[in-house]
Each structure stands twice: as structure tokens, then as C-alpha cells.
C-alpha positions as CSV (number, residue, x, y, z in Angstrom):
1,X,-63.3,97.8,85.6
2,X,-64.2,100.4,88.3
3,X,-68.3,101.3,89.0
4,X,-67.2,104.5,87.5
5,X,-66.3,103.6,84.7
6,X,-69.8,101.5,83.7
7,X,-71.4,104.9,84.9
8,X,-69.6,106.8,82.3
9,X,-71.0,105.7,79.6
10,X,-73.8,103.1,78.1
11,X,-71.9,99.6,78.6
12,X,-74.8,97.5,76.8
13,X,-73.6,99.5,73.4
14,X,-70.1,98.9,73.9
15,X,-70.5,95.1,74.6
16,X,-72.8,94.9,71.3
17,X,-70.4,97.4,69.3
18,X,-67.4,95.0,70.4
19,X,-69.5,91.5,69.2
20,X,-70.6,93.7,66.2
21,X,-66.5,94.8,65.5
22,X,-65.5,91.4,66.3
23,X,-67.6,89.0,64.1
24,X,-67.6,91.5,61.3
25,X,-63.7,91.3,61.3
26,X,-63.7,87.8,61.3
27,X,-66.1,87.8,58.4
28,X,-63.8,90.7,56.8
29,X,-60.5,88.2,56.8
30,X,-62.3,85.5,55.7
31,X,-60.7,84.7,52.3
32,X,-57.0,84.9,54.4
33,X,-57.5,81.7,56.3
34,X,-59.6,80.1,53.3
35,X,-56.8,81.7,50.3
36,X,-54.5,78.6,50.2
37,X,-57.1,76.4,49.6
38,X,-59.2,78.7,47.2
39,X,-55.8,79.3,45.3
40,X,-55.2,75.4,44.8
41,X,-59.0,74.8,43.7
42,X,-59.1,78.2,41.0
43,X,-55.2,78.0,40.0
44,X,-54.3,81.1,41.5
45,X,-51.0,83.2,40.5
46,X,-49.2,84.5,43.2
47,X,-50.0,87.9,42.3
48,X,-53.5,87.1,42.4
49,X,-53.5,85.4,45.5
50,X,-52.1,88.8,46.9
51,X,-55.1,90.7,45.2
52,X,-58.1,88.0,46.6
53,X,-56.8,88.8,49.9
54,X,-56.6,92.9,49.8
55,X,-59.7,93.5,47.6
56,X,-61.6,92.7,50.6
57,X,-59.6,95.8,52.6
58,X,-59.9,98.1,49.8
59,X,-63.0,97.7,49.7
60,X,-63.3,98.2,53.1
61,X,-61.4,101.3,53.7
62,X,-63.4,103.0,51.0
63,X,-66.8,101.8,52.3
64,X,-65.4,103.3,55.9
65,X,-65.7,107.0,54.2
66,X,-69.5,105.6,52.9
67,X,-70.1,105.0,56.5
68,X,-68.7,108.3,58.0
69,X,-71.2,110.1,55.6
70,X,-74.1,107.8,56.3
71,X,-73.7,107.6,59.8
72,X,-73.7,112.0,60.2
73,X,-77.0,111.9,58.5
74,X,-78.9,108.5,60.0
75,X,-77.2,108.0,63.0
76,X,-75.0,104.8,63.6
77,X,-77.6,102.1,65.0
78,X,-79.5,102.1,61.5
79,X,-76.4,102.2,58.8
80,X,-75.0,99.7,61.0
81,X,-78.0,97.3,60.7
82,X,-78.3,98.3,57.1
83,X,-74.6,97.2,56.6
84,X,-74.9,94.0,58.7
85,X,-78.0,92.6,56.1
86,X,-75.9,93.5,53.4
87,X,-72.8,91.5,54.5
88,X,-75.1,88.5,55.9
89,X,-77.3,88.4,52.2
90,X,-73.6,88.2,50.2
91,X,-72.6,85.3,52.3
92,X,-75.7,82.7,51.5
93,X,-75.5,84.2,47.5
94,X,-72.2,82.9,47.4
95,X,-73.1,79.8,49.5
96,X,-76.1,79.5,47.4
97,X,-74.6,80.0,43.6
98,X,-71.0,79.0,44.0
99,X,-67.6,80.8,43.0
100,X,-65.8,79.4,40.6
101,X,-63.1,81.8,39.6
102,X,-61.0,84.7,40.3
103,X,-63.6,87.5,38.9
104,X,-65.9,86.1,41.6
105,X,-63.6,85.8,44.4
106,X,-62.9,89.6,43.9
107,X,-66.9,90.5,43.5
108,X,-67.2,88.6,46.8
109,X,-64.4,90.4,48.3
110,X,-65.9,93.9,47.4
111,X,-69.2,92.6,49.5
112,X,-66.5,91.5,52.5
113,X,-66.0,95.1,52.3
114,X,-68.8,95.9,54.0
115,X,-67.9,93.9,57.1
116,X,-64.7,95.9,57.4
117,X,-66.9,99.3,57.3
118,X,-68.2,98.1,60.5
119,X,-64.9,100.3,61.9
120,X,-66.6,103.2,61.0
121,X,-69.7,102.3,63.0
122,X,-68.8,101.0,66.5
123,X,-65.8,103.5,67.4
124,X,-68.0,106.7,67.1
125,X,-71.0,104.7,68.4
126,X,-69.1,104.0,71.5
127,X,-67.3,108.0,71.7
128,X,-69.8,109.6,71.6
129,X,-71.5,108.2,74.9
130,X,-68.1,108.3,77.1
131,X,-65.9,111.6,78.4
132,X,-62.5,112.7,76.7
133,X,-60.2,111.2,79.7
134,X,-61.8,107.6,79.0
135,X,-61.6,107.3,75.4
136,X,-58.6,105.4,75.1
137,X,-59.5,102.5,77.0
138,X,-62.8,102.4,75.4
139,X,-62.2,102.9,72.0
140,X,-59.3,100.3,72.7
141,X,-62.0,98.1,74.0
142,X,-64.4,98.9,71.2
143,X,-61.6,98.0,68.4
144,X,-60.3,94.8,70.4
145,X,-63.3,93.5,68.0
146,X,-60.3,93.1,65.4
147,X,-59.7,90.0,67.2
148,X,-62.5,88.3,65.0
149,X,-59.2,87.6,63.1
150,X,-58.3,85.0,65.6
151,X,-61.0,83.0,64.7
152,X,-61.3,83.3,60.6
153,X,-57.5,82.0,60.9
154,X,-58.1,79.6,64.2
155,X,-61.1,78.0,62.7
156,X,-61.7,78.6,59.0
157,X,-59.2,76.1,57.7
158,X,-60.2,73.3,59.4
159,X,-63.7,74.1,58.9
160,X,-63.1,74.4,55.1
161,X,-61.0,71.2,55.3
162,X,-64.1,68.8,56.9
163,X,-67.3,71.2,54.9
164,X,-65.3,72.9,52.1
165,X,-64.6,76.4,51.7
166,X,-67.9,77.3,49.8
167,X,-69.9,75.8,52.9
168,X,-67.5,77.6,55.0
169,X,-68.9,81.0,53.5
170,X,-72.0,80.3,53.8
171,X,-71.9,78.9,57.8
172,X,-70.0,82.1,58.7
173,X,-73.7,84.1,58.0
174,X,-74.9,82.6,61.1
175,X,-72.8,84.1,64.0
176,X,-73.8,87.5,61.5
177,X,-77.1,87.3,61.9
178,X,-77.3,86.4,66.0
179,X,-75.1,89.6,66.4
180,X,-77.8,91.6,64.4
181,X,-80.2,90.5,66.8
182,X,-77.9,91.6,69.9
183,X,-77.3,94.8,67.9
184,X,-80.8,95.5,67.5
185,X,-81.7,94.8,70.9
186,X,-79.0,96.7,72.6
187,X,-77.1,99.4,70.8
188,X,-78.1,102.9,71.1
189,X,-77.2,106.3,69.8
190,X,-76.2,108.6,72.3
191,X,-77.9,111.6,73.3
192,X,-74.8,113.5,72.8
193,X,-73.6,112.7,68.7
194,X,-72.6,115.6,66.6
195,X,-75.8,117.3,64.3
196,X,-75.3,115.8,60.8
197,X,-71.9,116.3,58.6
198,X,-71.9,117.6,55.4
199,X,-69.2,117.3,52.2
200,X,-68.4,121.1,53.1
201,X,-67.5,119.2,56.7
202,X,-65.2,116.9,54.8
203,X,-63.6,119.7,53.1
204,X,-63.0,122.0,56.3
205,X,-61.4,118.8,58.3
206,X,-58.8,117.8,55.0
207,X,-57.7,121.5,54.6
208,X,-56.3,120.6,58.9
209,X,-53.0,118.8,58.0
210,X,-53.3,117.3,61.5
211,X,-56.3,115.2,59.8
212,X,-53.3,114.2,57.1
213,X,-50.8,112.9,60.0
214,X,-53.5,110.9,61.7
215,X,-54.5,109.2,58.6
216,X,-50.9,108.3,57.8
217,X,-50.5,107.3,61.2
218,X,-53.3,104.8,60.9
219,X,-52.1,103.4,57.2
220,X,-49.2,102.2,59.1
221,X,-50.6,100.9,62.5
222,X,-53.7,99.0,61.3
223,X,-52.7,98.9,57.4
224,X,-49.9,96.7,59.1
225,X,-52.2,94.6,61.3
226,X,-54.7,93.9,58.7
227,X,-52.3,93.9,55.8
228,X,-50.2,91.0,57.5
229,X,-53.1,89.0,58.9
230,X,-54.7,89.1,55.5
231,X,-51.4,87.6,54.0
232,X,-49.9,86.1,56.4
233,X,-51.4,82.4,56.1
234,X,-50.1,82.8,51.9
235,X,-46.8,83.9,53.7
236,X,-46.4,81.1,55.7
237,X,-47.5,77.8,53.2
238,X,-45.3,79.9,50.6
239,X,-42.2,80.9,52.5
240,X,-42.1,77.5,54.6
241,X,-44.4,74.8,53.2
242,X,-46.8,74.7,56.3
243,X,-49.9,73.3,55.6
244,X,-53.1,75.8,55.4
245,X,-53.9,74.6,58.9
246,X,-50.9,75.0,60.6
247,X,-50.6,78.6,58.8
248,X,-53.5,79.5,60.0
249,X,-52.8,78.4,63.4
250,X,-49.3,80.5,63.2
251,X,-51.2,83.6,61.7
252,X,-53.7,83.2,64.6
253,X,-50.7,83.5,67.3
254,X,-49.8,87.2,65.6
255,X,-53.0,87.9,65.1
256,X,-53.9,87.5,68.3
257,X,-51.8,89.3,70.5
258,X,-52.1,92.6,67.7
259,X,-55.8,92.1,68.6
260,X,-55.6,91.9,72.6
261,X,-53.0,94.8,72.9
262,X,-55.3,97.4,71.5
263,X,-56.7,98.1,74.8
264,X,-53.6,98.1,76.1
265,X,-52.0,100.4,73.5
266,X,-55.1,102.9,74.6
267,X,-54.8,102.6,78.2
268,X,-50.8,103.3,77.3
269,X,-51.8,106.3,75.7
270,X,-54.2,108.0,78.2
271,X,-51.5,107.4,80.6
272,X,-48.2,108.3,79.0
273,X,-50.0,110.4,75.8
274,X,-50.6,109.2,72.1
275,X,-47.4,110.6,70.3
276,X,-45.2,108.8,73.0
277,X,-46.7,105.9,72.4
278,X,-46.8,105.7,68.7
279,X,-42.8,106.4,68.8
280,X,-42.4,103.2,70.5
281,X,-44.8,101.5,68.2
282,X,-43.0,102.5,64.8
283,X,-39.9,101.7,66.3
284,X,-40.3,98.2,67.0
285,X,-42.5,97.9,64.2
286,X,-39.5,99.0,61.7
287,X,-37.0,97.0,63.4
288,X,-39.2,93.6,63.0
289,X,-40.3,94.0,60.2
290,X,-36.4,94.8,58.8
291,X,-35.5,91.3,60.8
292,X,-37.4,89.8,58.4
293,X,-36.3,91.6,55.0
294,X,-32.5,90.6,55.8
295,X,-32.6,87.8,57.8
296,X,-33.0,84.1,56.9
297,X,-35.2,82.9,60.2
298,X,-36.6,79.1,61.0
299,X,-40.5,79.4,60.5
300,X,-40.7,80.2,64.7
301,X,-38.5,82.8,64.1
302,X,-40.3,84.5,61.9
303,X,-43.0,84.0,63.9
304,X,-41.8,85.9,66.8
305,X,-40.5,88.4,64.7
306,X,-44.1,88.9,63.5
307,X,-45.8,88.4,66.7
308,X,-43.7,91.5,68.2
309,X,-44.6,93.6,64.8
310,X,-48.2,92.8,65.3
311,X,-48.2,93.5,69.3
312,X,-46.5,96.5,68.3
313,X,-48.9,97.6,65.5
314,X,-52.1,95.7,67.9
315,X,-51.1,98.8,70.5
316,X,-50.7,101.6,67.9
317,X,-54.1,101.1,66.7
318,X,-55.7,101.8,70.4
319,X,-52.7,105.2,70.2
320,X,-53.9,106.8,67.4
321,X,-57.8,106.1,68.3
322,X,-56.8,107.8,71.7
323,X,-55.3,110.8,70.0
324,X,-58.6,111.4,67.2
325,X,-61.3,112.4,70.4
326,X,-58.6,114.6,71.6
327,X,-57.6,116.5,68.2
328,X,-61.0,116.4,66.9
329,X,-63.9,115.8,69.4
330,X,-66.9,117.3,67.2
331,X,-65.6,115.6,64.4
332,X,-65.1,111.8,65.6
333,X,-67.6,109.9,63.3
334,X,-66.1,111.4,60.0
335,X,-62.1,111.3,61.1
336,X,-63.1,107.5,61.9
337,X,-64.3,107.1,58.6
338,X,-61.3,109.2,56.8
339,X,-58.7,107.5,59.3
340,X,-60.0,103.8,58.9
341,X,-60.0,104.8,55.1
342,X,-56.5,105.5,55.0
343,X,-56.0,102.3,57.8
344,X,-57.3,100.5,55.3
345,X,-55.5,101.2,52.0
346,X,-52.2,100.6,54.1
347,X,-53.6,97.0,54.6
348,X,-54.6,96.9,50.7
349,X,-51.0,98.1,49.3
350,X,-49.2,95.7,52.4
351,X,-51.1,92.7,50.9
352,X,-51.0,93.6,47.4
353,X,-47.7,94.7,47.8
354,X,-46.5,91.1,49.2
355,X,-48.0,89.1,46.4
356,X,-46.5,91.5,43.7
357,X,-42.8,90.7,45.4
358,X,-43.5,87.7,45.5
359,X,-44.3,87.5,41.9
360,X,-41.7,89.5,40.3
361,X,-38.7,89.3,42.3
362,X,-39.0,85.5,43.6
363,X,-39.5,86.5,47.6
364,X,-41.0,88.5,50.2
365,X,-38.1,90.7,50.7
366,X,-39.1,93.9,49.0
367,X,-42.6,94.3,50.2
368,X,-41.5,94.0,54.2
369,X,-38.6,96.0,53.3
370,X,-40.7,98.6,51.8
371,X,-43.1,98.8,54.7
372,X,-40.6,98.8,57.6
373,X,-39.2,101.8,56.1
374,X,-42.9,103.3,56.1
375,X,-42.9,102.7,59.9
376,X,-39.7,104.8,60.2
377,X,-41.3,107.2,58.5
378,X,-44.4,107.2,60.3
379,X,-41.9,107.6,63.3
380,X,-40.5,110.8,62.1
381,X,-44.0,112.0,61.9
382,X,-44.8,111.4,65.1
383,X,-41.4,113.6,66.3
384,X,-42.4,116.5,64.2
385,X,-45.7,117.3,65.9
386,X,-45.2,115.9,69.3
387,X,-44.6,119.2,71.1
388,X,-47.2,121.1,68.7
389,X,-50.3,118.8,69.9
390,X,-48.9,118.0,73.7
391,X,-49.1,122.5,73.7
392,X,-52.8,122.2,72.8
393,X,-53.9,118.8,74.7
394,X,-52.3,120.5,77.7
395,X,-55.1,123.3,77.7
396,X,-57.7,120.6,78.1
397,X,-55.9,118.5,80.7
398,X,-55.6,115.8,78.5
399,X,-52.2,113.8,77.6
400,X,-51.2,112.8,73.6
């Protein structure tokens, strides 16, 4: 990074935003890495397996409007310590009581929620301090914190293997509360956010069907990255009897190169603009994710079928961030929270989704099916307002 860039900004609250994103994440996948063994110990239907792992991202998209409001009338730095203490006390209650069944497991992934929220706090945190022409490659760097879900699936199912997965809840409060401190101690508001939003706010931005296209954008791009990661260590004991270690391990290889692209995918975008991006992104996402509704692949085939989707969906997520600032500049904190909404419900009705095929049909087929031919729309979309937003951008300077 270039001396200009730390001078554009306030680096101490991207670097605490990023550990804030990335250990929240990791806290927000938690019952993934942790759902094979959970499932065995509460005797766990496929379909419910599929619903233990998306509560948490419902609840999560939904909790990323709470935090759009919140944030307009408190400012960032106090709803995300607020948020933090609420995640950090639901960890050591379940630690503490226990969860022994599937009522439980959903209560607990309602609290997980919260975690997830935390996109609604760093990435207009970090906007608002840095100029239009950097925002991709900061907000990239900002949501490269989605890589906490490296670690829930590097480290979770070994950790619940040796502890168990109870103890495993409760251990993963500790890393929380040292990034409160750091959060605390470093993050600041900047000088320069928006005056306070109000519901009449929310109204005016819906009635903009641009608002519509970026939130279905986002359902696709990050409602695939979380969606899969969420399911994809069920996916792999299910489809190919891999142990819950070795599934994590293989959900950890997609999950991380989706997470280290996002940068990459914002960079991409300042450079060569947003929409052009995103075409490239839907395409291969559609085309991997069709590989493996028709084909009949080893396990590594599957996995680098998945491994492109996720790169591919990793670097759509930094796209659309970079085209939000651009479209919407006074409105970044409550498009984050109405974009990660939708990013979020893509992620609930992926995983859901999955589990229900599954269930009723006997495979997988239907629910990557289904979502591949999402992506193609989500392509389309992207060629029908193209040339309408590259008109506008051009006025500012700015490429999408």
C-alpha cells in the first residue's frame, strides 16, 4: 500500500473494523464446521440440519437492517460495541447451561445473528472516512473479514473433537472479547458520516429501483459465499462420507479463496468498473455451480468446481460494495444494511434450500440447480443497467 493511501483515510479503524468483520464471521459460521457433530449428538433430520445452519444467516440479514437504523442515529463505534457484548454474553450462556436440542440450536443461532450484523457496522465505518476513487479496495479490505470463515471450518472440528462442541462455544467468546478491546481502543467515527436516517429515509431509497438491483445483486454474490460455506461441511460428509474434519478442511479451501478475493474483486472493479465485473462473476458462478447439478465429480472435483464458484462469488462481493458508494454516497450506512439484508436471505434460502433437496428429492441436485440459474439471472441484471449507471458514474469520473 502507497503513503497515499494511509493518508486517505483513518487506517487504525480499518485494521480494527477488519479484526472486528473477521472474528465476528467466524463466530457467525460457527454451527457449519460444528453441524455434523451436533447433528449426530441431537439426531438431526436432514432438513433440519439445513435449518441449524441458515437460522444463524437469517437472522443475520435481518439484524443488518437493525443495524443500518441504529447506526444513523448512534453512530457505528457504540451499536458495534453494543452488538459485540451481546454476541460474547450468548456464547458463555450456552457454554454455561448447555444445548440439548434442536429448539436451542435455533435460539442460539438467532443470537449468532448478531455476529453476522457486524456487516452493517465495519463497511460504513470504514466509507465514510475514505474518498469515492478508493472505496473499492477498502471496502474489499474491510469485508476480507469474511475470511473468519476459514478458521470456524479450519479449526472448529478439531477443537470440538479434543473439548467437545459445547466447550467449543464457549472458548470462541474469548478471541470476541480481545477484539472488543481493540475496537474500543481504536475505532472511530469519522468526522464526515451522514446526519441521522430516518424510516422516511428508508422509504425514499426503496422507491430507487437501483436500491432493488443492488440488493439482488448481493443475494447472489454473498447469499452464495455464505450460503455454501454454511453448508458446505453437511455437503461434503453427506455427499462423500468425509469425516467432519476433513470436510471442514475442504470447506476451508473454498472458503478461503471466496474470502481473499474480495479485495481483489474491489480493486477489479475500481479499475475496469462494477457492472463489468459482476458479469464475469455470475458467469462463472452459473457455470460451476451447473457442473455440479449435472455432473457426477470425485470429491476433488467438486471441490474445484466449488473453489472457482466461491473465488468467483469471494470477488463479486468487493463489485457490488464498489458500486453502493458510487450509486448512493449519502446513503452508504442504510444501503449496507438493506444490501447485506438481502446478502443475507440469499445465504438463508441457499442453505435451507440444500437441506430441503436433500430431504425430499434424495440429493443436492435441485438446490445448486436452482441457484446457478439465479446467478444467470443476476447476470442479465447486470446487462440491463450497465450503460444506464456507466452514463451517470461518468459525470463523477468514477468507473462501475
Amino acid at each position: 500500500m502507497s503513503k497515499a493511501f494511509f493518508k486517505a483515510g483513518h487506517f487504525p479503524t480499518l485494521a480494527v473494523c477488519f479484526l472486528y468483520f473477521d472474528l465476528s464471521f467466524a463466530v457467525w459460521v460457527l454451527l457449519a464446521p460444528l453441524a455434523v457433530l451436533i447433528a449426530n449428538d441431537l439426531h438431526l433430520q436432514p432438513d433440519q440440519k439445513g435449518l441449524m445452519v441458515a437460522t444463524p444467516v437469517l437472522a443475520g440479514a435481518l439484524l443488518r437492517v437493525l443495524n443500518g437504523v441504529l447506526i444513523g442515529q448512534w453512530k457505528a463505534r457504540r451499536v458495534g460495541i453494543a452488538m459485540q457484548l451481546v454476541v460474547i454474553v450468548g456464547l458463555l450462556l450456552a457454554w454455561w447451561l448447555g444445548l440439548h436440542s434442536f429448539g436451542q440450536m435455533l435460539t442460539l443461532g438467532i443470537v449468532l445473528g448478531v455476529a453476522g450484523a457486524s456487516f452493517a457496522i465495519a463497511l460504513p465505518m470504514v466509507s465514510y472516512w475514505y474518498p469515492p476513487e478508493r472505496q473499492g479496495v477498502v471496502l474489499g479490505l474491510a469485508g476480507a473479514g469474511n475470511s473468519g470463515t476459514v478458521f470456524a471450518a479450519l479449526f472448529a472440528p478439531a477443537l470440538a473433537l479434543a473439548i467437545g462442541w459445547r466447550n467449543t462455544l464457549g472458548l470462541a467468546a474469548l478471541p470476541l472479547l480481545v477484539v472488543l478491546l481493540a475496537f474500543v481502543l481504536y475505532a472511530r467515527d469519522s468526522p464526515t458520516s451522514p446526519p441521522p436516517k430516518t424510516l422516511a429515509d428508508y422509504r425514499r431509497v426503496l422507491r430507487t429501483p437501483d436500491a432493488w438491483w443492488l440488493m439482488f445483486f448481493y443475494g447472489i454474490s454473498f447469499g452464495g459465499f455464505v450460503g455454501l460455506s454454511s453448508f458446505l461441511p453437511i455437503y461434503f460428509n453427506d455427499q462423500y462420507g468425509l469425516s467432519a474434519v476433513t470436510a471442514g478442511y475442504f470447506t476451508a479451501g473454498c472458503v478461503f479463496v471466496g474470502s481473499f478475493v474480495r479485495p481483489l474483486g474491489g480493486a477489479l472493479a475500481d479499475r475496469i468498473g462494477g457492472t463489468r465485473a459482476l458479469s464475469m462473476v455470475y458467469a462463472l458462478v452459473a457455470l460451476m455451480l451447473a457442473i455440479i447439478t449435472f455432473g457426477n465429480q470425485p470429491a476433488f472435483g467438486a471441490l474445484a468446481a466449488l473453489a472457482l464458484a466461491m473465488t468467483a462469488l469471494g470477488m463479486g462481493n468487493g463489485a457490488v460494495f464498489q458500486l453502493v458508494p458510487q450509486r448512493f454516497r449519502g446513503d452508504v450506512g442504510l444501503l449496507t444494511g438493506l444490501v447485506g439484508m438481502t446478502g443475507g436471505v440469499g445465504g438463508f434460502c441457499l442453505a435451507a434450500g440444500l437441506g430441503y433437496a436433500r430431504q425430499f428429492t434424495g440429493n443436492y441436485g435441485y438446490g445448486f440447480g436452482t441457484f446457478a440459474l439465479l446467478a444467470l439471472l443476476a447476470w442479465g441484471g447486470i446487462a440491463s443497467v450497465r450503460l444506464r449507471w456507466r452514463g451517470a458514474a461518468a459525470l463523477g469520473g468514477v468507473r462501475v
